[in-house]
N, CA, C and O atoms as CSV, one atom per row, in Angstrom:
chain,resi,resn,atom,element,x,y,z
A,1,UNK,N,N,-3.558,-11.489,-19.355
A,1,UNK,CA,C,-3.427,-10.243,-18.627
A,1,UNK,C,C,-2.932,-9.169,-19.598
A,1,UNK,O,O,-2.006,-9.361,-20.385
A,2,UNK,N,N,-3.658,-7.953,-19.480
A,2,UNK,CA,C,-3.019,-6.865,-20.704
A,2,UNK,C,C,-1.588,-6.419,-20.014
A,2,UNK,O,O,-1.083,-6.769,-18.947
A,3,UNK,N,N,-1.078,-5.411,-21.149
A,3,UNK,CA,C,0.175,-4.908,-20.430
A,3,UNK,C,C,-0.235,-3.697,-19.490
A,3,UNK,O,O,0.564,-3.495,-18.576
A,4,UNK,N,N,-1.286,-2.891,-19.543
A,4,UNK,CA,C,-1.538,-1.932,-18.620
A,4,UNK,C,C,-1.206,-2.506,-17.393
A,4,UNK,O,O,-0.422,-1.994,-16.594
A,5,UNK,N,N,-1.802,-3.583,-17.230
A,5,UNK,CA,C,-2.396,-4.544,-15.992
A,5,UNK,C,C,-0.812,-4.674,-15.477
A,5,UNK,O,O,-0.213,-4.008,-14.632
A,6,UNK,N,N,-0.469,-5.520,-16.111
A,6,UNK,CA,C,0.741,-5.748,-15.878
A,6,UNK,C,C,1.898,-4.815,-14.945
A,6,UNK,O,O,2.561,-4.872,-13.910
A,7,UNK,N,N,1.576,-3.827,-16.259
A,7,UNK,CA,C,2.669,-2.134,-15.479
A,7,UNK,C,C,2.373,-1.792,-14.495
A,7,UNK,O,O,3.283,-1.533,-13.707
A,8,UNK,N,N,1.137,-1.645,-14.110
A,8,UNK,CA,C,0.442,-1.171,-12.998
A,8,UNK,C,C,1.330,-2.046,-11.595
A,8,UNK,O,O,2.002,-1.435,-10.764
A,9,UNK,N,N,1.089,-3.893,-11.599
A,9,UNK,CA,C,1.396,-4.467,-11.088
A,9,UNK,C,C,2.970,-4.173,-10.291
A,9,UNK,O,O,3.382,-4.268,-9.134
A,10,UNK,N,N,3.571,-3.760,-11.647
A,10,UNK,CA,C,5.130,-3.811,-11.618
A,10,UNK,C,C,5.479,-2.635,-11.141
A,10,UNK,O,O,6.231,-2.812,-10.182
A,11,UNK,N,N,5.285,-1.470,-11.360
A,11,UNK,CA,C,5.384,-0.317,-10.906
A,11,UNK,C,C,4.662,-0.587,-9.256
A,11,UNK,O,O,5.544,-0.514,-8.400
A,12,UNK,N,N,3.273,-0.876,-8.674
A,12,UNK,CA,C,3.237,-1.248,-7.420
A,12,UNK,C,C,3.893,-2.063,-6.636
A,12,UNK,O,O,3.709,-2.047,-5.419
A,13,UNK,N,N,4.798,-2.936,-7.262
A,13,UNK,CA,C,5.821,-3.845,-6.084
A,13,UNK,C,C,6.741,-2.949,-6.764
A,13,UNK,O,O,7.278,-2.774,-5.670
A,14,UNK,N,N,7.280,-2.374,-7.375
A,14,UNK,CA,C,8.644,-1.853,-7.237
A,14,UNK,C,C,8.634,-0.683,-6.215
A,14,UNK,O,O,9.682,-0.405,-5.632
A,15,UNK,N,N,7.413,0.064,-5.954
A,15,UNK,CA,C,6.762,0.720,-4.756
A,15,UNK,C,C,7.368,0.315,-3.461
A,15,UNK,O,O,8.283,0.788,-2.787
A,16,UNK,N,N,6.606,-0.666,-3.327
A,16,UNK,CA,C,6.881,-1.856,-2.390
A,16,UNK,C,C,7.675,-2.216,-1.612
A,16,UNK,O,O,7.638,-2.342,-0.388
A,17,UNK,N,N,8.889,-2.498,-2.810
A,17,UNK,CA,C,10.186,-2.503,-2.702
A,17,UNK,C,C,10.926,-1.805,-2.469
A,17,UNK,O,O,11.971,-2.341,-2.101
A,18,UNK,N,N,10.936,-1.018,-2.485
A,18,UNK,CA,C,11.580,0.501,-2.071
A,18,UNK,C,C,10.819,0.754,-0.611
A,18,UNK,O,O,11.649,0.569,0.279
A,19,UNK,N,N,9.912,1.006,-0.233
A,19,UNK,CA,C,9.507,1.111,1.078
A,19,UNK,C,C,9.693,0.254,2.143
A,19,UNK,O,O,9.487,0.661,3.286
A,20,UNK,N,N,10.127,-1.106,1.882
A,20,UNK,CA,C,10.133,-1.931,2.724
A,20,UNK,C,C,11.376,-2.427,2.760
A,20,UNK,O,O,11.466,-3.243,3.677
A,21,UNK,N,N,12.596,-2.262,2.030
A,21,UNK,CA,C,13.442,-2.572,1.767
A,21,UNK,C,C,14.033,-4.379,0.949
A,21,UNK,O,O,15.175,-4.772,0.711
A,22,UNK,N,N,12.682,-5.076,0.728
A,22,UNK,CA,C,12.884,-6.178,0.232
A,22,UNK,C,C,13.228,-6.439,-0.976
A,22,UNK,O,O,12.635,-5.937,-1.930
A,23,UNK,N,N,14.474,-7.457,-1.135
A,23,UNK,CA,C,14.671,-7.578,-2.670
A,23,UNK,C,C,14.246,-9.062,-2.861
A,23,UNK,O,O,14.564,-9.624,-3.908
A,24,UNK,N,N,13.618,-9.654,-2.005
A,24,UNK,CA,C,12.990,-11.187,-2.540
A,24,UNK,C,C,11.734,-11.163,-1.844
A,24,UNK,O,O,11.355,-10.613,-0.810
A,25,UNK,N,N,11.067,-12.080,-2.885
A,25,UNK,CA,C,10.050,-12.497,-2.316
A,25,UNK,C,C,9.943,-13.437,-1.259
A,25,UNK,O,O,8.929,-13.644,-0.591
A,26,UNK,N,N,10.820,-13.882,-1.167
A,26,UNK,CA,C,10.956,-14.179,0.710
A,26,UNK,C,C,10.917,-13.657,1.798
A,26,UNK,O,O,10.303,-13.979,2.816
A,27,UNK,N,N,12.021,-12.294,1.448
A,27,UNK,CA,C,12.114,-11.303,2.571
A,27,UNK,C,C,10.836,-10.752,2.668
A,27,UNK,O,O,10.501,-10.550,3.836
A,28,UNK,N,N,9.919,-10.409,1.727
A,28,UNK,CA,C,8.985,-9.311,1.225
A,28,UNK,C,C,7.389,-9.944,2.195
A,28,UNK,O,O,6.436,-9.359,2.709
A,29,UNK,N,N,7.845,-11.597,2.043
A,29,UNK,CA,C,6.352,-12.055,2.739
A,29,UNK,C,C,6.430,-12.179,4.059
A,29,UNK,O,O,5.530,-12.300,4.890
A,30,UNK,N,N,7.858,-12.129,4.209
A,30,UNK,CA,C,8.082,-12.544,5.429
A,30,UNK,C,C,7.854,-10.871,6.320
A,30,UNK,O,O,7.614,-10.874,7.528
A,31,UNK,N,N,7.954,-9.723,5.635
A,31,UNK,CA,C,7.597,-8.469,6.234
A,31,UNK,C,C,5.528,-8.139,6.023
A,31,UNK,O,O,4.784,-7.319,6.562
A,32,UNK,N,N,5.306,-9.123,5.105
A,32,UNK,CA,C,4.001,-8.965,4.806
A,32,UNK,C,C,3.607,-9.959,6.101
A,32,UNK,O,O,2.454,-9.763,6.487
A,33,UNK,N,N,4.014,-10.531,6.515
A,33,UNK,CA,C,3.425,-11.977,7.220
A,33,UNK,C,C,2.316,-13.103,6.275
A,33,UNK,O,O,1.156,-13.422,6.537
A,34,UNK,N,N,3.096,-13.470,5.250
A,34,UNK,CA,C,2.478,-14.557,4.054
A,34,UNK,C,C,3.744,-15.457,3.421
A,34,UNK,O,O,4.936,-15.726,3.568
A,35,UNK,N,N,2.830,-15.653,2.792
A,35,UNK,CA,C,3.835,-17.288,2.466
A,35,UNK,C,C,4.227,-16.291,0.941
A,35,UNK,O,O,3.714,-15.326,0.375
A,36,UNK,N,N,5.190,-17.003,0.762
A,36,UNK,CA,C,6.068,-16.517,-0.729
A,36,UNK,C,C,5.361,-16.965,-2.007
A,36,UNK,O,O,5.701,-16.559,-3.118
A,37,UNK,N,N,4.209,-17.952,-1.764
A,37,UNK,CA,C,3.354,-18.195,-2.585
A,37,UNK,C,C,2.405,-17.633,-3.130
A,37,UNK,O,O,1.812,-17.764,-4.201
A,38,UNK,N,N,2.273,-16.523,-1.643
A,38,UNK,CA,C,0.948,-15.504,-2.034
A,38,UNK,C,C,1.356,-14.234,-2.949
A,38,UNK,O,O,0.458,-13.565,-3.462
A,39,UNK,N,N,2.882,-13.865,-3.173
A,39,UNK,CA,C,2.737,-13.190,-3.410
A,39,UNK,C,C,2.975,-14.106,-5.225
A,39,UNK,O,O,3.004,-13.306,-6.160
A,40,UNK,N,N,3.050,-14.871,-5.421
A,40,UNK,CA,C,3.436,-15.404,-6.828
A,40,UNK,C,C,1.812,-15.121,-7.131
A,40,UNK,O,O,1.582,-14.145,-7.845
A,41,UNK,N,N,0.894,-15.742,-6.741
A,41,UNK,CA,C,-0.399,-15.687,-7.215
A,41,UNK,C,C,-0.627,-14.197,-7.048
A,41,UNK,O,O,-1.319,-13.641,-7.900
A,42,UNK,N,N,-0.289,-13.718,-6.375
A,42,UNK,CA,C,-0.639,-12.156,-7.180
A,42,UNK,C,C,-0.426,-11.580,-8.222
A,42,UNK,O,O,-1.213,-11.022,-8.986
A,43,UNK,N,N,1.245,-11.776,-8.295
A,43,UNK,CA,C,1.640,-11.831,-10.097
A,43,UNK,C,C,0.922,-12.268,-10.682
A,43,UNK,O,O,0.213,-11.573,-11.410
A,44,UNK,N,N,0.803,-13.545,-10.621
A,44,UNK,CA,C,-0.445,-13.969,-11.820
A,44,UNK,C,C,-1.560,-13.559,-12.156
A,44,UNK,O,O,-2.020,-13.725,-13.286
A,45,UNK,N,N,-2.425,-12.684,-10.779
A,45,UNK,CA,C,-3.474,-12.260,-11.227
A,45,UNK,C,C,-2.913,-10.850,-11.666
A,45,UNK,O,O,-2.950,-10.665,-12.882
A,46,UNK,N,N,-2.450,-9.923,-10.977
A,46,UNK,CA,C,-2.049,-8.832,-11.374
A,46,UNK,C,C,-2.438,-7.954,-10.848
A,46,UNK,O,O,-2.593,-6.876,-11.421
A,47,UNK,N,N,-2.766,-8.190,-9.356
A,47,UNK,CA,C,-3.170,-7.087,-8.575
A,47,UNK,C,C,-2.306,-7.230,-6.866
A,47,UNK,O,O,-1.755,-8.203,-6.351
A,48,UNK,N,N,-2.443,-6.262,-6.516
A,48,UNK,CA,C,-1.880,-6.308,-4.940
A,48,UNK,C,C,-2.702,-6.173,-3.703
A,48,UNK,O,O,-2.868,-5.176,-3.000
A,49,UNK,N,N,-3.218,-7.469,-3.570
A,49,UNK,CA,C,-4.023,-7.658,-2.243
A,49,UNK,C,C,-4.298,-6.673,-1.335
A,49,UNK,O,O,-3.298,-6.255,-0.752
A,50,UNK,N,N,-5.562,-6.063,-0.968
A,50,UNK,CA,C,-5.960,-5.008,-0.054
A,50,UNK,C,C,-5.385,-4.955,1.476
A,50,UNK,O,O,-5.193,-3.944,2.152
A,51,UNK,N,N,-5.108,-6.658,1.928
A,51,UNK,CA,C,-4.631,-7.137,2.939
A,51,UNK,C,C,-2.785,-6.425,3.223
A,51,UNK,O,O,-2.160,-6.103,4.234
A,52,UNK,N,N,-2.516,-6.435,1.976
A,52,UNK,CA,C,-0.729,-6.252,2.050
A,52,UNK,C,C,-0.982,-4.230,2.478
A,52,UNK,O,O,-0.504,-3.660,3.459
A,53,UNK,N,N,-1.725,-3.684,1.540
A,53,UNK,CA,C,-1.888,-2.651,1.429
A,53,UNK,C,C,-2.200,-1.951,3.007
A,53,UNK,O,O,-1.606,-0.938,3.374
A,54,UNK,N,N,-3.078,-2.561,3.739
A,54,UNK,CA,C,-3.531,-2.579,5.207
A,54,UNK,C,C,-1.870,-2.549,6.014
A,54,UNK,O,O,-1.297,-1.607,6.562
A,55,UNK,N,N,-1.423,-4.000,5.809
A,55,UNK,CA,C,-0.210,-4.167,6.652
A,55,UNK,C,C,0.830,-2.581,6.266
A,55,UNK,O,O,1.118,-1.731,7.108
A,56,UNK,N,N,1.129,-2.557,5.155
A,56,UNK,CA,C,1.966,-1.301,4.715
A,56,UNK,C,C,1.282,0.035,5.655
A,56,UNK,O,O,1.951,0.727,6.422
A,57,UNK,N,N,0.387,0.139,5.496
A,57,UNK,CA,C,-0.218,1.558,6.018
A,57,UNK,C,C,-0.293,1.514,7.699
A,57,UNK,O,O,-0.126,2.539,8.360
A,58,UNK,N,N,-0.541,0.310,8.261
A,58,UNK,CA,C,-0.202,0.125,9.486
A,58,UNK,C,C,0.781,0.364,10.079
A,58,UNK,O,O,0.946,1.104,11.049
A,59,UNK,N,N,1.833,-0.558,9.253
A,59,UNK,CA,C,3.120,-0.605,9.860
A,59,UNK,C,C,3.890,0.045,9.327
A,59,UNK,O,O,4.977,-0.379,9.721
A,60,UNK,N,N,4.086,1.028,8.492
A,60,UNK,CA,C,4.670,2.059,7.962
A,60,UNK,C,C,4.196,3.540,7.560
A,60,UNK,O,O,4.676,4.658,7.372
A,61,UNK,N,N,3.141,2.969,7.544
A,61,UNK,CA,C,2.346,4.434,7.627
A,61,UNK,C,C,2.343,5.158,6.115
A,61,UNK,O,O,2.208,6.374,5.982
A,62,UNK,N,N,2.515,4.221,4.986
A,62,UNK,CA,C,2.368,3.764,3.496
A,62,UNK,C,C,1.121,4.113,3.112
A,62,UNK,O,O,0.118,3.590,3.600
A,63,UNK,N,N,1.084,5.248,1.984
A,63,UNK,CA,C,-0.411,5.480,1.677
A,63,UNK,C,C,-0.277,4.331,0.451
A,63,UNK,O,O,0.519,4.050,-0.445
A,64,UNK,N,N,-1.910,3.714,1.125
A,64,UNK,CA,C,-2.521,2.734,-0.116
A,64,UNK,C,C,-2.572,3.370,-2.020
A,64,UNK,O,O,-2.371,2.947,-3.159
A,65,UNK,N,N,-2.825,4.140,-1.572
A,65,UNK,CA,C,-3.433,5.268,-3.491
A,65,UNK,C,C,-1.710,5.117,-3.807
A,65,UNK,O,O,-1.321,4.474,-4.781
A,66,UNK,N,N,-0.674,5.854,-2.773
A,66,UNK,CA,C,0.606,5.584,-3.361
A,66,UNK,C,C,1.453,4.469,-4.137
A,66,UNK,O,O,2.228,4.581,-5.087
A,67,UNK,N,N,1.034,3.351,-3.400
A,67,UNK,CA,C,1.297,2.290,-3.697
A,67,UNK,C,C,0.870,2.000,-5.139
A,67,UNK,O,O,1.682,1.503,-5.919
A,68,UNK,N,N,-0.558,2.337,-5.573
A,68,UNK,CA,C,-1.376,1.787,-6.420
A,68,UNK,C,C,-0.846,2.583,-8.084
A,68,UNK,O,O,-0.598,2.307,-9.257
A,69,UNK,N,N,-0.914,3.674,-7.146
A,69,UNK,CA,C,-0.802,5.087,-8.466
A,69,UNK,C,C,0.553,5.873,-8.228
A,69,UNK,O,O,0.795,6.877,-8.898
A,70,UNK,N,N,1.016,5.628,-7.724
A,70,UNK,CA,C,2.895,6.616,-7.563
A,70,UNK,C,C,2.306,7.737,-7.303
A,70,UNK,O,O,3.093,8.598,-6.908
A,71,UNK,N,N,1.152,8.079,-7.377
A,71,UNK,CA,C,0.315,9.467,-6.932
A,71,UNK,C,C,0.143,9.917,-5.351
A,71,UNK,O,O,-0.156,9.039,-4.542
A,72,UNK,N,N,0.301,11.061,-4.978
A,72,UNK,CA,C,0.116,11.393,-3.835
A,72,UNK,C,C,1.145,11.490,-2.840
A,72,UNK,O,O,2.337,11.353,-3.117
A,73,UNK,N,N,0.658,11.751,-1.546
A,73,UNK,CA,C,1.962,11.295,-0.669
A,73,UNK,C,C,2.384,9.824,-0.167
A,73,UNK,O,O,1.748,8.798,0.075
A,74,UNK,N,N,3.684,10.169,-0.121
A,74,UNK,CA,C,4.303,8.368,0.329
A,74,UNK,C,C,3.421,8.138,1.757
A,74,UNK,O,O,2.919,7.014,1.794
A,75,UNK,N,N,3.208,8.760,2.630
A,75,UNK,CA,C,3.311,8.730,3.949
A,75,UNK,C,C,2.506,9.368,4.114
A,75,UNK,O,O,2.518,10.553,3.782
A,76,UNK,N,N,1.152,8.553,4.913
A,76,UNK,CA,C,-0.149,9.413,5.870
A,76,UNK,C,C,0.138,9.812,6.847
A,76,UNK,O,O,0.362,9.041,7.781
A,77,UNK,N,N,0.227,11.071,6.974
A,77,UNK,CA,C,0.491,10.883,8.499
A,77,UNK,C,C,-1.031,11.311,9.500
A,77,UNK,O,O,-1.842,12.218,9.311
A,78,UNK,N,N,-0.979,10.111,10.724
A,78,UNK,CA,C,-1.676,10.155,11.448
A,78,UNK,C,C,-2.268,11.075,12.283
A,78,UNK,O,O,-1.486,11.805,12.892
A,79,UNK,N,N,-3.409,11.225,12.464
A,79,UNK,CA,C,-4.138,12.545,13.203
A,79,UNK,C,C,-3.738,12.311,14.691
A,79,UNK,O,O,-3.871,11.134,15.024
A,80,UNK,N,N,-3.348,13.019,15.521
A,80,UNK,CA,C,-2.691,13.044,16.749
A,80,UNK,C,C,-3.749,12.180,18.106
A,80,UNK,O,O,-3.454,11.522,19.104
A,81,UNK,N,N,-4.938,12.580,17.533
A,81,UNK,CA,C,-6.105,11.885,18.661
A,81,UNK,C,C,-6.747,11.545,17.675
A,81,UNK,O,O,-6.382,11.982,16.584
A,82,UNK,N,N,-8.045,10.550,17.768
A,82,UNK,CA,C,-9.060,10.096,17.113
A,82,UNK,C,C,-10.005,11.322,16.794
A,82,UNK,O,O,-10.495,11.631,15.708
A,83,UNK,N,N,-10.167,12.092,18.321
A,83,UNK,CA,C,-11.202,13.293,18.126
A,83,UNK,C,C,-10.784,13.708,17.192
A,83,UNK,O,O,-11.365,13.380,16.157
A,84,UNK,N,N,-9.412,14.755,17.072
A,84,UNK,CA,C,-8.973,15.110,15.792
A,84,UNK,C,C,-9.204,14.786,14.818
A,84,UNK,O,O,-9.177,15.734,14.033
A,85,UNK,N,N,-9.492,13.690,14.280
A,85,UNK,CA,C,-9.166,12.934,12.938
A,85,UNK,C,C,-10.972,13.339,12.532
A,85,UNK,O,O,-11.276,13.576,11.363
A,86,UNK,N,N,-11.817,13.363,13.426
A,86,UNK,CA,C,-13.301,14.110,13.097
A,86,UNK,C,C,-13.513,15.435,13.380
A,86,UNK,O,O,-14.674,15.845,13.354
A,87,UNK,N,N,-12.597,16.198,13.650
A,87,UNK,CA,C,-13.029,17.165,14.166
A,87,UNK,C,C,-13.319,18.367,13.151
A,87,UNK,O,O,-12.469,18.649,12.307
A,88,UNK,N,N,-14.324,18.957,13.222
A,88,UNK,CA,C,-15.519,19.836,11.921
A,88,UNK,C,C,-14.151,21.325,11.720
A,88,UNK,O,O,-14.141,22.214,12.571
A,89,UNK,N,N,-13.232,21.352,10.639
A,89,UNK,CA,C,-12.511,22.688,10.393
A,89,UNK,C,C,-13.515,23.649,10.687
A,89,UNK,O,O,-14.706,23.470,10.941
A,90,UNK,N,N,-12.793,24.785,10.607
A,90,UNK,CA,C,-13.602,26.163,10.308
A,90,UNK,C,C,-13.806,26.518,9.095
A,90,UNK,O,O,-12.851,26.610,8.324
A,91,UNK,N,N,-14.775,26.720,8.791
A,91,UNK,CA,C,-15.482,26.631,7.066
A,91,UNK,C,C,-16.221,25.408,6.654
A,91,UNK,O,O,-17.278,25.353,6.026
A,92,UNK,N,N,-15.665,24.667,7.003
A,92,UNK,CA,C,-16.312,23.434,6.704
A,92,UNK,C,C,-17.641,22.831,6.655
A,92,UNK,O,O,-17.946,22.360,7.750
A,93,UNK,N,N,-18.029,22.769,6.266
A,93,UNK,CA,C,-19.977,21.640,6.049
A,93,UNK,C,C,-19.950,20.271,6.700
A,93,UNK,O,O,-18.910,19.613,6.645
A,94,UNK,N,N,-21.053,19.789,7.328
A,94,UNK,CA,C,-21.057,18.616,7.608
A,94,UNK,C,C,-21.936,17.738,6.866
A,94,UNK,O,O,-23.149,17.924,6.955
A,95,UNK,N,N,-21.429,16.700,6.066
A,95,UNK,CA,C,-22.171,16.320,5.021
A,95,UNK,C,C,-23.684,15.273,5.752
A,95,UNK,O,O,-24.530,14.799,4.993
């Protein structure tokens, strides 16, 4: 595994960690709903499962890109109705 890979990794659970308040990987799977195993094999590969990323944004309302890249906002916040969340601005194009 390179060290980019690596940093990336480490900098996204220290993310993580801070949002969820876990300091073990016990507590951490047990807020993910996974075994403490899953998250070891992630270390090893060096990435953070799309699945964990889902649970975070669900249940905390955790932007995924944040997690990944320290970029952006911590927190999506949700469009009030579904209509909303499509609804055509003024100016806007419909692609």
């Amino acid at each position: 595994m390179d060290d980019k890979r690596i940093m990336d990794y480490s900098s996204a659970m220290e993310r993580i960690r801070a949002v969820t308040g876990c300091e073990t990987q016990r507590e951490l799977g047990r807020f993910l709903g996974i075994n403490q195993s899953a998250i070891s094999d992630a270390k090893r590969r060096g990435t953070i499962p799309a699945e964990w990323l889902l649970t975070l944004l669900r249940g905390k309302g955790i932007n995924p890109d944040w997690i990944l890249t320290g970029k952006g906002a911590r927190c999506l916040c949700p469009a009030e109705t579904e209509e909303a969340a499509f609804e055509k601005k003024p100016g806007e194009s419909v692609p």
